[in-house]
Phi, psi and omega in degrees: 000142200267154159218120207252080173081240144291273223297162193245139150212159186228122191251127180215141171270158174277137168222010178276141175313323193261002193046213198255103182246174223288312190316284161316297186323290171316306184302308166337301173285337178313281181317285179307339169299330236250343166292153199256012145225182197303124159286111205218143164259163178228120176214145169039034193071016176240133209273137153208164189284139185283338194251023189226119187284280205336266199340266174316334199260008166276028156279334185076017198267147191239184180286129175112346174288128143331126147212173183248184173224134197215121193258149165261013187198140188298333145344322210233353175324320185283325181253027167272309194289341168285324212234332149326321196269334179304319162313300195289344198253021173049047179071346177082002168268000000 
């Protein structure tokens, strides 16, 4: 885990055959709705809300992508780490 100022970030890859397609995305946003400062993925230097299924799935990320995951406030470490294990756990797919 990165420490960025306050902020926590995290890299992690897809690793489910399908990326991030609506089903993740919703678990994503889900875990994310539950924090209390902005949650964000990064991919390729573009920022989009962690808690909004559009926002992830116009990333486009397929299996094998890279992305970072970046909380703004240290508050939220437990729920970097919930939506960090969801990544390692290829969704549970």
């Amino acid at each position: 885990m990165n420490v960025l100022g306050k902020k926590l970030s995290k890299t992690v890859t897809i690793v489910n055959a399908l990326g991030l397609h609506a089903r993740p995305a919703a678990m994503i946003a889900k875990k994310a709705m539950n924090a209390k400062s902005n949650i964000w993925l990064i991919k390729n230097g573009e920022y989009v809300d962690a808690s909004s299924i559009i926002d992830i799935l116009s990333m486009a990320c397929t299996k094998g992508c890279r992305i970072t995951l970046e909380i703004d406030h240290p508050s939220d470490a437990v729920i970097l780490n919930e939506i960090t294990a969801l990544f390692e756990k290829g969704f549970d797919e």
